[in-house]
Residue frames as qw, qx, qy, qz and C-alpha x, y, z in Angstrom:
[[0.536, -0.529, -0.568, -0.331, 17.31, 29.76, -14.28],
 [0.494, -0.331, -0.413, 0.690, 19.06, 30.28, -10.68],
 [0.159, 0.131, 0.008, 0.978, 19.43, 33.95, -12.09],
 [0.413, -0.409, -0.428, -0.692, 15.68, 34.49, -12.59],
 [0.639, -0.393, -0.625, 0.215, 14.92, 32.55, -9.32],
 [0.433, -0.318, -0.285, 0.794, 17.17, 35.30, -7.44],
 [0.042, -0.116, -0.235, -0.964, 15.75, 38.37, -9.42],
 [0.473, -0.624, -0.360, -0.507, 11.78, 37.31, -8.68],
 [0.656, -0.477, -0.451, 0.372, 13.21, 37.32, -4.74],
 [0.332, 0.116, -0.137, 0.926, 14.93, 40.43, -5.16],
 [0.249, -0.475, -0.175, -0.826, 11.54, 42.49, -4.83],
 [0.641, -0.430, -0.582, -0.256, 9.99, 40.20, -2.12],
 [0.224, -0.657, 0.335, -0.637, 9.71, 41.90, 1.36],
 [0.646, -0.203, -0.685, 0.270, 10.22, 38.91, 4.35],
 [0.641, -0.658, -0.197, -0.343, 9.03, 39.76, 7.59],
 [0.523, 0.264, -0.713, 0.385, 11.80, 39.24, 9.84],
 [0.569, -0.471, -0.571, 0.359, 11.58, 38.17, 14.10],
 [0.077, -0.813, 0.070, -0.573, 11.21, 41.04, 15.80],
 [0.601, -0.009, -0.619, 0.506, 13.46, 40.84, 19.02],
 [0.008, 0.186, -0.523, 0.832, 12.60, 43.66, 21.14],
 [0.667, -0.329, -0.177, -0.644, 8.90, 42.23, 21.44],
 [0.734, -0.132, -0.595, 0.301, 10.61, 39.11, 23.06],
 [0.503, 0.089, -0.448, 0.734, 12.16, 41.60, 25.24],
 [0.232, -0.426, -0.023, -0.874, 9.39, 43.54, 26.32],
 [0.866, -0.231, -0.283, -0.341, 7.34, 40.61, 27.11],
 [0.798, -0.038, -0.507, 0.323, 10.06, 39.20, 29.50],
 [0.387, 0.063, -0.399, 0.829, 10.73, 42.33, 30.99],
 [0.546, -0.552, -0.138, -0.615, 7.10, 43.05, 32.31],
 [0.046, 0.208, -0.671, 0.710, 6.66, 42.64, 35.93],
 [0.340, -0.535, -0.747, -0.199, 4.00, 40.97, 37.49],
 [0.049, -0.368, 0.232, -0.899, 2.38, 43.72, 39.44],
 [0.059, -0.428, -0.860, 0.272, -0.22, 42.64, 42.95],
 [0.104, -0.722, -0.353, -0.586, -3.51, 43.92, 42.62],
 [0.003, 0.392, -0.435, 0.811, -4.16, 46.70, 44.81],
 [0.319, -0.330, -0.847, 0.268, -5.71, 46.91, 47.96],
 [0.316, -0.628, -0.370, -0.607, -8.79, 48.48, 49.06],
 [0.090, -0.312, -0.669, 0.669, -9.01, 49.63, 53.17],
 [0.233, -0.695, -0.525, -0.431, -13.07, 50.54, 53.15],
 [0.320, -0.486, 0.278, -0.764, -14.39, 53.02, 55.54],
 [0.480, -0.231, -0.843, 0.074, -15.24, 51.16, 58.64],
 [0.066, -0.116, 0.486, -0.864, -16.94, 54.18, 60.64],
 [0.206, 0.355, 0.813, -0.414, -20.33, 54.62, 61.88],
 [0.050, 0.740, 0.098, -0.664, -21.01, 57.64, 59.74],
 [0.575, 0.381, 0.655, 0.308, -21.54, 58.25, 55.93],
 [0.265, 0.779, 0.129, -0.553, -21.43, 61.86, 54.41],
 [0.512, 0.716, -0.264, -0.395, -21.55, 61.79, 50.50],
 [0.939, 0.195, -0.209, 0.193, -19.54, 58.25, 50.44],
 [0.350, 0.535, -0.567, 0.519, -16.73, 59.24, 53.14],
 [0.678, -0.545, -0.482, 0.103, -16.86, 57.23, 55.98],
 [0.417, -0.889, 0.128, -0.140, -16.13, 59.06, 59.55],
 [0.547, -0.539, 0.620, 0.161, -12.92, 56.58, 60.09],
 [0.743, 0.412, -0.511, -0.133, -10.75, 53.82, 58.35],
 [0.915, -0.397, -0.067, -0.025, -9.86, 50.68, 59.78],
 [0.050, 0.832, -0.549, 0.062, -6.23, 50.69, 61.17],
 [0.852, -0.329, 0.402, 0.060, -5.69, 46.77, 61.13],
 [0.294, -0.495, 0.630, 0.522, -2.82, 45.65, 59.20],
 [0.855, 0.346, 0.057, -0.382, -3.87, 44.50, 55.87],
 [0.913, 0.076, 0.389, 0.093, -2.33, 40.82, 54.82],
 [0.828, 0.243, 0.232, 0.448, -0.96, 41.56, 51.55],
 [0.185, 0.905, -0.309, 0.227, 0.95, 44.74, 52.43],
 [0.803, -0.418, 0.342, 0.251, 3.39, 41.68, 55.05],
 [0.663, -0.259, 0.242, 0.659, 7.21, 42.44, 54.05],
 [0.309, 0.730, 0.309, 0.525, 6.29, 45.77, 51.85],
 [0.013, -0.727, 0.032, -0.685, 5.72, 47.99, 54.64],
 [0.330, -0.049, -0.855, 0.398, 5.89, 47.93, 58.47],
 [0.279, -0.620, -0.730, 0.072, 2.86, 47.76, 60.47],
 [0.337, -0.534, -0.205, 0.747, 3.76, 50.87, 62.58],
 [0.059, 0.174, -0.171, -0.968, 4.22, 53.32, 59.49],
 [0.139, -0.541, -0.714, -0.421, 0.63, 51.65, 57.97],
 [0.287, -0.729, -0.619, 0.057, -1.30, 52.66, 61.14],
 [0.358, -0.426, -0.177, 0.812, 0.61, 55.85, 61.51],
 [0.019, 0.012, 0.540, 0.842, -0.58, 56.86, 58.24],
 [0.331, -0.622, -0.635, -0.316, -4.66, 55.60, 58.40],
 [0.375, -0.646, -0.349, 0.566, -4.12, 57.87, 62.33],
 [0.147, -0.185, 0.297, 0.925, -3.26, 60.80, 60.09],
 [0.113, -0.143, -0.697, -0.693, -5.87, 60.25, 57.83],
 [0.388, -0.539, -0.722, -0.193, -8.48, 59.39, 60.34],
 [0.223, -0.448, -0.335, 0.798, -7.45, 62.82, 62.39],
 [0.085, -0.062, -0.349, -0.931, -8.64, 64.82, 59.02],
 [0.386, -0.341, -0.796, -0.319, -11.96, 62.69, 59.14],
 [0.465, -0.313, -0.590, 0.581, -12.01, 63.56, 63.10],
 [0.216, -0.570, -0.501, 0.614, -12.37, 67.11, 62.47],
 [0.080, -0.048, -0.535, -0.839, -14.09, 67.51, 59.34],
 [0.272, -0.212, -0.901, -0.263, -16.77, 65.07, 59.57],
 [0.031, 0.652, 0.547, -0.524, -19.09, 66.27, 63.45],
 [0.011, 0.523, 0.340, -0.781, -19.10, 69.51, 61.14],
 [0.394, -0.097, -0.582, -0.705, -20.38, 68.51, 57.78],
 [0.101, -0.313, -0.927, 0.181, -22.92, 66.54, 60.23],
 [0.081, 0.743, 0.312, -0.586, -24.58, 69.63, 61.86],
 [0.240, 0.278, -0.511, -0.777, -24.39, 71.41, 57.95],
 [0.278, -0.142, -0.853, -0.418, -26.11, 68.16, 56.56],
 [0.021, -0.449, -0.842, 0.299, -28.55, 67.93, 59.57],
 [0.040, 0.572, 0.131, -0.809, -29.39, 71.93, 59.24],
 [0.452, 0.155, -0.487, -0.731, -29.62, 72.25, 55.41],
 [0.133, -0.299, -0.939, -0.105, -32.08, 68.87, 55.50],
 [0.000, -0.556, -0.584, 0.591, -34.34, 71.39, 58.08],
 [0.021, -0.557, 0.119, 0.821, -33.75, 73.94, 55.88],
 [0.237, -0.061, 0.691, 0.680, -34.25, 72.25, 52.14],
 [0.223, 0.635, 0.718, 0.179, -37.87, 72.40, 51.37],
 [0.007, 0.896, 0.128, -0.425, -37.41, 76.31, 52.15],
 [0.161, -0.748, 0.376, 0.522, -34.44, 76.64, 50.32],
 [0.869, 0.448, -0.005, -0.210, -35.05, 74.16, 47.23],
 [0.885, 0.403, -0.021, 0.233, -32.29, 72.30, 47.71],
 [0.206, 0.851, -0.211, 0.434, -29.90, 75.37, 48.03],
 [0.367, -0.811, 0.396, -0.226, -29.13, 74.80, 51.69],
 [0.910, -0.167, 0.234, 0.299, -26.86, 71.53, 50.93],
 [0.625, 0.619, -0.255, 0.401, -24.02, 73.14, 48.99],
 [0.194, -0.819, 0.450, -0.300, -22.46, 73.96, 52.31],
 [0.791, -0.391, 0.458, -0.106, -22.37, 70.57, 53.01],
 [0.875, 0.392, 0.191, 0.211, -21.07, 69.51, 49.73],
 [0.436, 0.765, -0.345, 0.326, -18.52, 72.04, 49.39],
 [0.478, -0.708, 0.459, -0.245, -17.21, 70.89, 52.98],
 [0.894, -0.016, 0.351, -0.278, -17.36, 67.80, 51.68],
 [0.662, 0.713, -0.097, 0.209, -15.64, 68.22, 48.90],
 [0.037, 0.815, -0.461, 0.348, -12.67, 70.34, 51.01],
 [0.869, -0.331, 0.281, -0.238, -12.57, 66.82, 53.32],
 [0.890, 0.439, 0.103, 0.063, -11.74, 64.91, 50.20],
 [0.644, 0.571, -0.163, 0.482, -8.84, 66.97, 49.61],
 [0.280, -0.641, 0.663, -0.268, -7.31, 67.37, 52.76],
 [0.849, -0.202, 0.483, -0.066, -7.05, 63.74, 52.93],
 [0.774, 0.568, 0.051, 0.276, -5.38, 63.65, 49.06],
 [0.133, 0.873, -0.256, 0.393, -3.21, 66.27, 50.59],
 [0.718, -0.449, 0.510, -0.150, -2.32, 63.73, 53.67],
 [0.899, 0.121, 0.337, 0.250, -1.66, 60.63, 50.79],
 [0.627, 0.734, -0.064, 0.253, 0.07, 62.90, 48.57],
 [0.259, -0.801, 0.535, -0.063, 2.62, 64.03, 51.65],
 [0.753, -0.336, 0.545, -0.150, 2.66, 60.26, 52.72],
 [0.850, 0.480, 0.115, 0.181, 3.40, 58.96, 48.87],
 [0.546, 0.674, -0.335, 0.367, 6.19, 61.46, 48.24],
 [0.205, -0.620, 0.670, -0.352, 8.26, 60.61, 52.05],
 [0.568, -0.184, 0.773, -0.213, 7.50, 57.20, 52.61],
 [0.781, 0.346, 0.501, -0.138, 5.40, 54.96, 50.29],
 [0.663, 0.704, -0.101, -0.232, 6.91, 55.90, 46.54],
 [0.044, 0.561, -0.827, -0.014, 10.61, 55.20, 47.75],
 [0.469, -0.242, 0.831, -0.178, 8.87, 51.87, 48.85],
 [0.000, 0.116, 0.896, 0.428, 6.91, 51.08, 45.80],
 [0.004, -0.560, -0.825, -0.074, 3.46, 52.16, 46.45],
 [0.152, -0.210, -0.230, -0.938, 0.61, 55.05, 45.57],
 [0.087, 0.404, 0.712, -0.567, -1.75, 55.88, 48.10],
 [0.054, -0.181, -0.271, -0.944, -4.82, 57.31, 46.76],
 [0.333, 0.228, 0.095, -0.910, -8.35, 58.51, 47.11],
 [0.162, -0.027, -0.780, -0.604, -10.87, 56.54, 44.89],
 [0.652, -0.025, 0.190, -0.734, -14.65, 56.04, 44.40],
 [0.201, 0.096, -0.915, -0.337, -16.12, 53.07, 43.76],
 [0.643, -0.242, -0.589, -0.425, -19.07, 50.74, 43.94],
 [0.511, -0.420, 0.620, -0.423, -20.34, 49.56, 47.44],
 [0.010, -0.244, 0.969, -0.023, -20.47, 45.50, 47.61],
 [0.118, 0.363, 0.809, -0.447, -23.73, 45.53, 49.11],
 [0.386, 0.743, 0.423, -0.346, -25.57, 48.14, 46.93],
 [0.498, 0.567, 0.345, 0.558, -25.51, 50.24, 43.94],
 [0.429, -0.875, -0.093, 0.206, -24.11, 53.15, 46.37],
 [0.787, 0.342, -0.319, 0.401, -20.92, 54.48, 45.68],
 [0.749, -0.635, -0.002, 0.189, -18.19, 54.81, 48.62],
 [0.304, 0.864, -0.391, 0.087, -14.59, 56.28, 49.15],
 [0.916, -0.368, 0.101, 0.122, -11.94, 54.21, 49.87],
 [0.395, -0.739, 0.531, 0.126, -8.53, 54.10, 50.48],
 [0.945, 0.315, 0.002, 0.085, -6.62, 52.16, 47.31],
 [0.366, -0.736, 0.484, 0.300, -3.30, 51.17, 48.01],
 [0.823, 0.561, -0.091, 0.002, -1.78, 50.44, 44.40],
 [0.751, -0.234, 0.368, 0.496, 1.97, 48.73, 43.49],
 [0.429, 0.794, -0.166, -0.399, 4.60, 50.14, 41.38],
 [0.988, 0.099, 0.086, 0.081, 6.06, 48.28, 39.19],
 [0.464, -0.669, 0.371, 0.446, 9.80, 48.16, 39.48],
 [0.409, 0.830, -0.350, -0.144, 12.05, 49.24, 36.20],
 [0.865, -0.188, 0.197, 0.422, 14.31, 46.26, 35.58],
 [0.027, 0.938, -0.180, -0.295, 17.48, 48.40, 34.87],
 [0.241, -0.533, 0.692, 0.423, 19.80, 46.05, 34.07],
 [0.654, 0.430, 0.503, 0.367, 18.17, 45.22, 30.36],
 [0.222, 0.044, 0.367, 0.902, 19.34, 47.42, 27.50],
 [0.316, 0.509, 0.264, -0.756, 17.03, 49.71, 26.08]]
């Protein structure tokens, strides 16, 4: 009877613990959400504000030093500096211009607009690969929702990476 006992077990697949899920789960990193630096100019063209604020933000304390933050929004807010007066006079001109032109005379302001966008990706993308990736963070670019309306707005998202614990196995 033992025999028979062992022979109807012999077919029966068991499920065993799976260890490396233990180990995944232990070896996640809690990552801070990012931060958001909104436009804080006077000036609005297509959701890109004219400036960004250069105060320190709170939860970048012992990540990064003040100095290289504001060196970095001063960069960024030199592109804005002498993009922005000349999508103004475009946006003011094609408005004069639209009912003649159905419309037609904003693409100049949108493709400037557009070329804005990326010089400033082209500013976060230096500033990520010399300064900010060795330290853990990814400047970027992003759209989102305004707070206040159903508007959307560019801002400045400063995201964490999460560090690679090397010393578990694979």
């Amino acid at each position: 009877m033992a025999d028979g006992q062992n022979m109807s077990d012999f077919d029966t697949i068991y499920e065993e613990a799976d260890d490396e899920e233990s180990i995944v789960e232990t070896t996640l990193i809690a990552v801070p959400d990012p931060i958001v630096v909104r436009g804080a100019g006077n000036i609005t063209i297509f959701g890109l504000s004219n400036r960004f604020d250069t105060e320190f933000p709170t939860g970048l304390s012992a990540k990064v030093a003040p100095e290289e933050y504001k060196a970095t929004i001063l960069r960024i807010n030199s592109v804005l500096k002498k993009s922005l007066p000349v999508n103004v006079k475009w946006l003011f001109c094609g408005c004069i211009c639209c009912c003649c032109t159905l419309g037609c005379s904003l693409w100049p302001v949108v493709c400037l607009s557009k070329r804005t966008r990326h010089s400033i990706e082209k500013v976060l993308e230096w500033e990520n690969s010399h300064l900010f990736n060795k330290l853990g963070m990814h400047w970027r670019l992003s759209k989102q929702r305004c707070d206040t309306s159903s508007m959307m707005e560019y801002v400045l998202l400063i995201e964490f990476i999460p560090k690679i614990p090397i010393f578990h196995p694979d």
